[in-house]
C-alpha positions in Angstrom: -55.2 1.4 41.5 -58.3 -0.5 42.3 -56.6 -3.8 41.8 -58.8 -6.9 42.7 -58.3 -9.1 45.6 -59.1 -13.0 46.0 -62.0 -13.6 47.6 -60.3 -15.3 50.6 -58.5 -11.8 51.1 -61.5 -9.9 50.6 -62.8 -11.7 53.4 -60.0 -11.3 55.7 -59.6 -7.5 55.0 -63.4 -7.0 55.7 -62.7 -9.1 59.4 -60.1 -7.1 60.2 -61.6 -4.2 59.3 -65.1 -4.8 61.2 -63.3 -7.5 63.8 -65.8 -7.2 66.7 -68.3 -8.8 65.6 -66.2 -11.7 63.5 -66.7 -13.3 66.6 -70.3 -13.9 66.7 -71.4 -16.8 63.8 -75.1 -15.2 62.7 -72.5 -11.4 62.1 -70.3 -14.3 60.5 -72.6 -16.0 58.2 -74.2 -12.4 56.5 -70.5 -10.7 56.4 -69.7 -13.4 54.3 -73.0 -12.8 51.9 -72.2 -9.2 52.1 -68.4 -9.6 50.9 -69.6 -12.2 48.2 -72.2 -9.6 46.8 -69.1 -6.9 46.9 -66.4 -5.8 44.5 -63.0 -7.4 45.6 -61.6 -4.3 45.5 -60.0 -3.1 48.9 -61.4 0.3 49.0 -64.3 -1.3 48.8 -64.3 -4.2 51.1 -62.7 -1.6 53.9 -65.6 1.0 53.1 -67.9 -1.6 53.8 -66.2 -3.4 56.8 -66.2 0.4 58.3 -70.1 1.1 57.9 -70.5 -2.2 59.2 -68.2 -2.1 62.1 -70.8 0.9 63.8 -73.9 -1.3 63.5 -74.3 -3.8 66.1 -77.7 -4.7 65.4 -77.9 -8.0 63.2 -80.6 -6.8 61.5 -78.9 -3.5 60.3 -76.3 -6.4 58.3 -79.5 -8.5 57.2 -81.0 -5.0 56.0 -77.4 -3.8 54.3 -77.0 -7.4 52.5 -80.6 -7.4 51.7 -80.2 -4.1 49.7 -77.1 -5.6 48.2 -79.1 -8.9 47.1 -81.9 -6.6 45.9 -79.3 -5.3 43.5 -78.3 -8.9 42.3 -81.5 -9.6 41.6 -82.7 -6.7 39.4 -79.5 -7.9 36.9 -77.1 -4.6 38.4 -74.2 -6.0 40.2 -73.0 -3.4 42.5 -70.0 -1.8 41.1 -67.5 0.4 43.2 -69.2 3.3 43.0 -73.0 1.9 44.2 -71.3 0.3 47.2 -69.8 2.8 48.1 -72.4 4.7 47.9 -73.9 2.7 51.2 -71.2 4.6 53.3 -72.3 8.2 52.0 -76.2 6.9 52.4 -75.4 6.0 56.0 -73.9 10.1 57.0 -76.7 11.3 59.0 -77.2 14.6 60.5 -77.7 15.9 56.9 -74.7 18.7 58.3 -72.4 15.6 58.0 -73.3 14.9 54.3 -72.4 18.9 53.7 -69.0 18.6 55.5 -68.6 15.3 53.4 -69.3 16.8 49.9 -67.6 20.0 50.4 -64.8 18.1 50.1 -65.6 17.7 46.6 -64.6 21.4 46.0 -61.1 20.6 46.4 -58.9 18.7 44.1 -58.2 15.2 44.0 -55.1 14.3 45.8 -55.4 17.2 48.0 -54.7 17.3 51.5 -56.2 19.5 54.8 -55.0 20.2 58.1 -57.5 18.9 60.2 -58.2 21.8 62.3 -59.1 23.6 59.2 -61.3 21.2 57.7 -63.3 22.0 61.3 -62.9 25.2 61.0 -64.2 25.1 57.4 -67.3 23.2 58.1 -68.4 25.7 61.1 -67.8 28.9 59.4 -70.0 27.5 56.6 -72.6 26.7 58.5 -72.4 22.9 58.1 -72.5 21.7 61.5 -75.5 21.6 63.1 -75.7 23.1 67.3 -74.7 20.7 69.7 -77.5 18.9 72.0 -75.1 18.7 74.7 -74.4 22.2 77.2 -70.6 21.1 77.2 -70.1 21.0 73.3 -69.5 24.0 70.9 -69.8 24.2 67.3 -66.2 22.4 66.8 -67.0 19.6 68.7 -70.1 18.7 66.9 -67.6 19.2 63.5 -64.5 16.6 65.0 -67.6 14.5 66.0 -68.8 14.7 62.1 -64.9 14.0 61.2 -64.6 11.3 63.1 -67.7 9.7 61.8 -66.6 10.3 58.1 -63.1 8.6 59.1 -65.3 5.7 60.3 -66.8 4.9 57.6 -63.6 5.2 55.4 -64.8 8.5 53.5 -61.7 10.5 54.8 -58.1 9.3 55.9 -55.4 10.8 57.9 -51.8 10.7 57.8 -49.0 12.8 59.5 -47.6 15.5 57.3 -43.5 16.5 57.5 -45.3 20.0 59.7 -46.0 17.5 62.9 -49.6 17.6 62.3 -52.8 15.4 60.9 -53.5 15.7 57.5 -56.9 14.4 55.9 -57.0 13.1 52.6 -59.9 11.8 50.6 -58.8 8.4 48.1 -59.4 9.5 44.5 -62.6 7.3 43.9 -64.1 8.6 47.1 -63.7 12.0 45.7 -65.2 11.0 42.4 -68.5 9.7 44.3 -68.9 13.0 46.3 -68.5 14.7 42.8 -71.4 12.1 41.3 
């Protein structure tokens, strides 16, 4: 489930989770407004500790909690699904948001070798051609998969074949279906 955590834990899940800028008191001070304006809910928390943990500009976190505040203040506090919905807002070339919601086609629950996923994304024409003369098509897609497993949009785990598996949690799944 989606069980709720104490707000101390929230806190700690969302430092470990970003933990290189928990250091630094100003990345401190608006993690803790950011986790306040959150749902205590883990998946959450961890989803926004990872879109966080890329952005090392303080004013990317000022700009992240202001949107959250902006939301306090209309009278909508941000459920699961709208904070979440920071990550999927945040997958940028718009190939990556493709490789993201085809994901949707498959059932909840369901898991993908990782090669294939790759594989999948190229032959459908997701991925857009590398910038860089010593990258290929695939690249570009592990590149796209690694971002998604950054932000906590996709998770792995090693399947009884002696490969990665990638999995997306259930309530992921139903915002790339929204």
């Amino acid at each position: 489930g989606l069980g709720d955590l104490k707000a101390e834990d929230s806190w700690r899940l969302f430092q470990r989770v970003v933990s290189t800028q928990s250091l630094e008191p100003r990345f401190e001070e608006i993690g803790k407004e950011i986790v306040r304006m959150c749902p205590n809910v883990p998946l959450v928390i961890h989803a926004i500790g990872c879109l966080l943990r890329g952005m090392d500009s303080i004013d990317r976190w000022e700009a992240l909690r202001d949107q959250l505040a902006r939301e306090t203040l209309c009278g909508r506090v941000p459920g699961v699904m709208e904070t979440l919905k920071l990550s999927y807002d945040q997958l940028h070339p718009n190939g990556l948001k493709l490789c993201f919601l085809y994901w949707s086609l498959f059932p909840k629950g369901f898991q993908l070798e990782k090669d294939k996923f790759i594989y999948m994304c190229v032959a459908l024409g997701y991925v857009e051609t590398p910038r860089q003369e010593n990258k290929n098509l695939a690249d570009v897609a592990e590149d796209y998969l690694g971002r998604l497993k950054d932000l906590g949009l996709i998770g792995e785990n090693w399947s009884w074949k002696w490969n990665w598996n990638l999995q997306m949690h259930d309530t992921i799944h139903d915002l790339a279906i929204s």
